[in-house]
N, C-alpha and C positions, 0 to 999 in steps of 0.2 A: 504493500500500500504506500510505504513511504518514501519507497525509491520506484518504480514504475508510473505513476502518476508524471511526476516532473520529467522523466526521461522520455512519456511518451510525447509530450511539447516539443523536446529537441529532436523526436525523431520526425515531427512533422516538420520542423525547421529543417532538419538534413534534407529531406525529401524535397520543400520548397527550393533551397538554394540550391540545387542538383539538376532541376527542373528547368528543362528549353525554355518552355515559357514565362517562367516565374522567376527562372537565378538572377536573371540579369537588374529584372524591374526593382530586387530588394534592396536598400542601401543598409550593406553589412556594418557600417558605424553606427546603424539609428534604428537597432532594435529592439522594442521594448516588448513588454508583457504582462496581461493584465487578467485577472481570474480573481474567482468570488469564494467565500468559504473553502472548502477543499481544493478549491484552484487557486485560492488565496494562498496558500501553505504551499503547493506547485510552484508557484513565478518568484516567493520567498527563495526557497530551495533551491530553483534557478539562479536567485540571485547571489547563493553561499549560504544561506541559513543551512543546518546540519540537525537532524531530527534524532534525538535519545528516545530511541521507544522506553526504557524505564523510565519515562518522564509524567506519562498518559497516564500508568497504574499509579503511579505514587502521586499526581495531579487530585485523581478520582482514587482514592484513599482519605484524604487530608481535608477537598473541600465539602461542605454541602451547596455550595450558589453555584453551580456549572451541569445543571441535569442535563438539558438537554447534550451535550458535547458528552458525559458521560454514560449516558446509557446510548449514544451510538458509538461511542468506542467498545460497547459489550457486542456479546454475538445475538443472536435472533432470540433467545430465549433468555438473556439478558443473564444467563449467569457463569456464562465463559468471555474474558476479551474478544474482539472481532482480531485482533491484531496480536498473532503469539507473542509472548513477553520477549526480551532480548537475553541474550546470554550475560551474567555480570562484567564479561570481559569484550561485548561488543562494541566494537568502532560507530561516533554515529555515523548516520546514512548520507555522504555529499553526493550530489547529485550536479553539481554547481554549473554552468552552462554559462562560456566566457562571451557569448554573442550578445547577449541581454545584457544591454545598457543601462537600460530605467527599469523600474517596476511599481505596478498599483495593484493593489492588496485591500480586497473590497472584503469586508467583514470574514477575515483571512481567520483557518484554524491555524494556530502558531503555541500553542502551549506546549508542543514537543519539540520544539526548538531548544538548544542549547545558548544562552546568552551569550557566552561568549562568540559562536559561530552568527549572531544576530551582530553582534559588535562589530566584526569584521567586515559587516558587508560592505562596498566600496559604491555600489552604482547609484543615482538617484532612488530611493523609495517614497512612495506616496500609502498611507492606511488611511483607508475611510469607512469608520463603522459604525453600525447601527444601534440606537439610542435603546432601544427595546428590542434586541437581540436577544432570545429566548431558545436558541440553537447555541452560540458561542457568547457566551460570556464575556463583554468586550474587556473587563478587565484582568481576565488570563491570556486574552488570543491578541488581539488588536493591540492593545495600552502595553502588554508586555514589549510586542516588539518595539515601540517607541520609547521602553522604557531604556530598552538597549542598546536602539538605535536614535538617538536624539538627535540626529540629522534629518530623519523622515520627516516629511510631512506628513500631517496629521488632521484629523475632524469625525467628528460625530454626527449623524446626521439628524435632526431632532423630530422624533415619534415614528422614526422609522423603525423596522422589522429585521430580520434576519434574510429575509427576501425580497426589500425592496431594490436589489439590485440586479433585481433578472426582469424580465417582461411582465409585462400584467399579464396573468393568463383570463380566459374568459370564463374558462370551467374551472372544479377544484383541479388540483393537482395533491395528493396525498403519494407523503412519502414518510421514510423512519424518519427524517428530520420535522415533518409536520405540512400543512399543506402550500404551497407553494404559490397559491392564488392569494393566500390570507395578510391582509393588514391590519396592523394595530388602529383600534380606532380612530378616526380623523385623519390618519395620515391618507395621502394622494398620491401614489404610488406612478402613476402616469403622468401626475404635474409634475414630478421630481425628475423622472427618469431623462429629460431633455436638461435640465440642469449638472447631470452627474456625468451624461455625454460630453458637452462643453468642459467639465474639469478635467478629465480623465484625456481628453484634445489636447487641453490647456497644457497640462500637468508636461505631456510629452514632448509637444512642441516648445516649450522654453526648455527644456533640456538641446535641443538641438539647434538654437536659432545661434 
């Protein structure tokens, strides 16, 4: 889970730059990448963040404010890990991908990051996460890597979701995380999403101007 994920981004990137029609059109100085929740914790990882699977069990041991992130790290019947524990003497997981320039990390899971491999990171970061996040806990996953990396830039988006940073769907969408259609009350989900387009534009283009 925690090396497969990010490696499979770079093998779409190998495949793009490789590619008759697409090598040419990429400019390899100004590639960025950008993923939400568990694709959040991807373009991290890309960026050098390093993942201690003993970080997940001993996380969800210690707290009780992080359910929702902990009981989808269990398995289906919620009393085995999804993710076999690590050996006491396991290396963490770099995945680190040196083509990735910038990154934004939208309500990103990051609690199995090693601080120190969050320090290191060298390229732009941008986290943006959600005010009433009831999937990731923004102050394990989000506010950690900032706490690490205090170059990122940072923001909360105010009454937003765990989900406000995917599409409106029009039907439910139910998933182990929850439904994927659902907003916290009052937030506008649609009126936001052309504002968070424009940062996430923004965010990249002054990195390259």
């Amino acid at each position: 889970y925690f090396s497969e994920r990010p490696l499979q981004l770079s093998r779409v990137l190998d495949a793009l730059l490789a590619s008759p029609e697409w090598g040419k059109r990429i400019p390899t100085e100004h590639i960025g990448a950008v993923g939400h929740s568990a694709g959040g914790y991807s373009v991290l990882a890309l960026a050098g963040a390093q993942a201690d699977r003993q970080r997940s069990a001993q996380h969800c041991r210690t707290v009780q404010d992080d359910p929702g992130y902990c009981s989808l790290a269990k398995g289906p019947g919620g009393e085995a890990p999804a993710v076999a524990p690590a050996a006491p003497d396991a290396q963490p997981v770099s995945v680190a991908d040196r083509r990735i320039r910038a990154v934004v990390a939208l309500a990103p899971m990051a609690v199995v990051f090693t601080p120190e491999s969050l320090t290191g990171i060298t390229v732009p970061v941008r986290v943006i996460m959600a005010e009433h996040d009831a999937v990731l806990n923004g102050k394990y996953h989000g506010q950690y890597v900032v706490a690490n990396l205090p170059r990122a830039q940072a923001s909360t988006v105010a009454g937003a979701g765990h989900f406000a940073f995917m599409a409106q769907p029009t039907f439910p969408l139910p998933s182990p995380a929850g439904d994927a259609s659902s907003n916290p009350p009052g937030f506008d989900r649609v009126a936001f999403l052309p504002s968070l387009e424009s940062q996430v534009a923004e965010f990249f283009a002054d990195q390259w101007r």
